[in-house]
C-alpha positions as CSV (number, residue, x, y, z in Angstrom):
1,X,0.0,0.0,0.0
2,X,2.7,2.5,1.1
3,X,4.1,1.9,-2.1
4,X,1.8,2.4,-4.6
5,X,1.4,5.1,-2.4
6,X,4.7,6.5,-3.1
7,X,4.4,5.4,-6.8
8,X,1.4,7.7,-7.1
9,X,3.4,10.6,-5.4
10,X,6.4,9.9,-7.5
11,X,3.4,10.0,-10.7
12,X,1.9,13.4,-9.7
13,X,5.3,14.7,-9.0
14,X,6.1,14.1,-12.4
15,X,3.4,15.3,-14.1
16,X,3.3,18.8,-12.3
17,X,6.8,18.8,-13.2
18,X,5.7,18.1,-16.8
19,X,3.3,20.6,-16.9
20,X,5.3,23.4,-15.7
21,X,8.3,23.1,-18.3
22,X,6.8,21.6,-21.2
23,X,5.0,24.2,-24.1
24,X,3.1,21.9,-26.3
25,X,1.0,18.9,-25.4
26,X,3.2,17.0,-27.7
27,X,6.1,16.8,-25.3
28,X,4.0,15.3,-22.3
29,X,3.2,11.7,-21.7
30,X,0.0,10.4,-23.1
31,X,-1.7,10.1,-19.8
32,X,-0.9,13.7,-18.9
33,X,-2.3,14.7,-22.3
34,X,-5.7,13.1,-21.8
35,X,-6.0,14.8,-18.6
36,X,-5.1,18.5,-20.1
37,X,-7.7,17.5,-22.6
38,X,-10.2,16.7,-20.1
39,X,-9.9,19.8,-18.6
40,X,-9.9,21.7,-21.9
41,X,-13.3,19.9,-22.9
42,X,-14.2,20.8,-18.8
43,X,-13.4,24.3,-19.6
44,X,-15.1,24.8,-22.9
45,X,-18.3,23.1,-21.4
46,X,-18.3,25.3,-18.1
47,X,-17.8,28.7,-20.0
48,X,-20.4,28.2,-22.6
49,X,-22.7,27.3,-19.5
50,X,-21.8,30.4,-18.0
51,X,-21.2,33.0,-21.0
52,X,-25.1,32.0,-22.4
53,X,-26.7,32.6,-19.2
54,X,-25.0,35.1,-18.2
55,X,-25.5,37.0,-21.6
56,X,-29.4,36.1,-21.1
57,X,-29.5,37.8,-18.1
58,X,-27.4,41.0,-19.2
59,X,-29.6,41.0,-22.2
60,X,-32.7,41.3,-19.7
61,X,-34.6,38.1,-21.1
62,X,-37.8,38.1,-20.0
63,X,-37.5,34.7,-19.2
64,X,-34.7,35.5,-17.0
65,X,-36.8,38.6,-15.5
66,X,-39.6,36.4,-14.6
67,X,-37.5,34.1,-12.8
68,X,-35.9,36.6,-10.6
69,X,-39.4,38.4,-9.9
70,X,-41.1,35.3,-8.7
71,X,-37.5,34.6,-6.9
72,X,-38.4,38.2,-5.0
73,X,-34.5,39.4,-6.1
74,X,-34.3,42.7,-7.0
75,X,-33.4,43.2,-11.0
76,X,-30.1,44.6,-10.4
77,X,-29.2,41.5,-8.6
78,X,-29.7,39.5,-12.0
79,X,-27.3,41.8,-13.7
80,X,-24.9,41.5,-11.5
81,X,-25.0,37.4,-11.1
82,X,-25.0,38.0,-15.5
83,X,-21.9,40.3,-15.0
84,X,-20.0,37.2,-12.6
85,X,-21.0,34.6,-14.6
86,X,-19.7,36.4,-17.7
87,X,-16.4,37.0,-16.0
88,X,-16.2,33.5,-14.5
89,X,-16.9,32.4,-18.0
90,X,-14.0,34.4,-19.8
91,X,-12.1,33.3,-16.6
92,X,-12.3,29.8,-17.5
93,X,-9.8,31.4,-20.7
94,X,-7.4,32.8,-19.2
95,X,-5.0,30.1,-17.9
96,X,-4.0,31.6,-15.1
97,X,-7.1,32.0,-13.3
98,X,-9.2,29.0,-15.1
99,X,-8.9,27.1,-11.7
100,X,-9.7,30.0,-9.5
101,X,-12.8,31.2,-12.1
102,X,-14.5,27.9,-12.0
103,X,-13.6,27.4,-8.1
104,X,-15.4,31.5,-8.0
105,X,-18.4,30.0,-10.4
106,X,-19.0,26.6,-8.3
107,X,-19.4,29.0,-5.3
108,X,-21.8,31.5,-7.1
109,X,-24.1,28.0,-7.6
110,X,-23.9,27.4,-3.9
111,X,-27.1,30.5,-4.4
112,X,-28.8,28.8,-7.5
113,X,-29.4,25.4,-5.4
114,X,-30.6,27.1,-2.8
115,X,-32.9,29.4,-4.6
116,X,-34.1,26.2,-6.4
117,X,-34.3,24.3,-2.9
118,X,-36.5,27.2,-1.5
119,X,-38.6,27.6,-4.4
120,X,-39.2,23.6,-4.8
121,X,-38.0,23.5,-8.4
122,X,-36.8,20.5,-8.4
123,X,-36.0,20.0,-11.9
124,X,-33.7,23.0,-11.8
125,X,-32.4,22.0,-9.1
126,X,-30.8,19.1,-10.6
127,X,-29.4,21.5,-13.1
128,X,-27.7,23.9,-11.4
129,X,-26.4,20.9,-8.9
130,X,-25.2,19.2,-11.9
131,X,-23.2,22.7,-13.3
132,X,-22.0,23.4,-9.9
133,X,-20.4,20.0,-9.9
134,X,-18.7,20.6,-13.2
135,X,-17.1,23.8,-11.9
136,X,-16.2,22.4,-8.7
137,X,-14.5,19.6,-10.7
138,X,-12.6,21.9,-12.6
139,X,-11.7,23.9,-9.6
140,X,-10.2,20.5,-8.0
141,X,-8.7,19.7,-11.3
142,X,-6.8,23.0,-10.6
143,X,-6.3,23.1,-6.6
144,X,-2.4,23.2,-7.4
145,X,-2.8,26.3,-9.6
146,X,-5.2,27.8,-7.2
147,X,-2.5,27.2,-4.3
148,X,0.0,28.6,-6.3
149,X,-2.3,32.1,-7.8
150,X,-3.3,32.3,-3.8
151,X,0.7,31.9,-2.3
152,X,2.2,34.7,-4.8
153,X,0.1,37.1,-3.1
């Protein structure tokens, strides 16, 4: 046990190491390759998520109106959950706040469940549980780059 143990130390060890000094995905063992793609699929998944309904509530949809009127949340908190889920969705671009953007977005669905929990829609509920766990994926994915983002400063 303490073995494979240290074997999958020695592994991770290896493929952070990877990551850091390698430039193209062609230099890096096929395993770590899958991963990075993984996370690049992860990525492009999360942000469109994000981007589209966070453009839907910018844009004032009246879809999205209705939903945070019979929420009882003031308009100007819809724009502003838009404006976050816009920038977490951009985030998820920018490589070197990816991690920290979807760790930001899984946090900003901690309010979706629980608007869907009070409200008894259970069928949205389910989504947004299902997008929050993406993000938070991502985030864990990421924890090292979100260490490192969070020790520079």
């Amino acid at each position: 046990m303490d073995n494979d143990l240290s074997q999958g130390r020695e592994l991770i060890r290896q493929i952070c190491y990877q990551c850091h000094t390698s430039r193209t995905t062609a230099q890096l063992p096929p395993l770590l390759t899958q991963v990075l793609m993984k996370i690049l699929i992860l990525n492009l998944v999360i942000a469109a998520i994000f981007l589209l309904s966070g453009g839907a509530k910018l844009a004032g949809l009246e879809f999205e109106i209705a939903a945070f009127e019979r929420w009882g949340y003031p308009l100007w908190f819809m724009y502003l959950t838009g404006a976050l889920e816009v920038l977490g969705g951009v985030g998820l671009w920018v490589k070197r706040v990816s991690a920290l953007a979807a760790a930001c977005l899984a946090a900003l669905m901690i309010g979706a469940v629980a608007t869907h929990i009070l409200h008894s829609e259970w069928g949205m509920l389910v989504a947004a549980t299902v997008i929050m766990g993406l993000a938070a994926t991502r985030a864990w994915l990421g924890r090292s780059e979100i260490l490192a983002l969070l020790n520079r400063g």
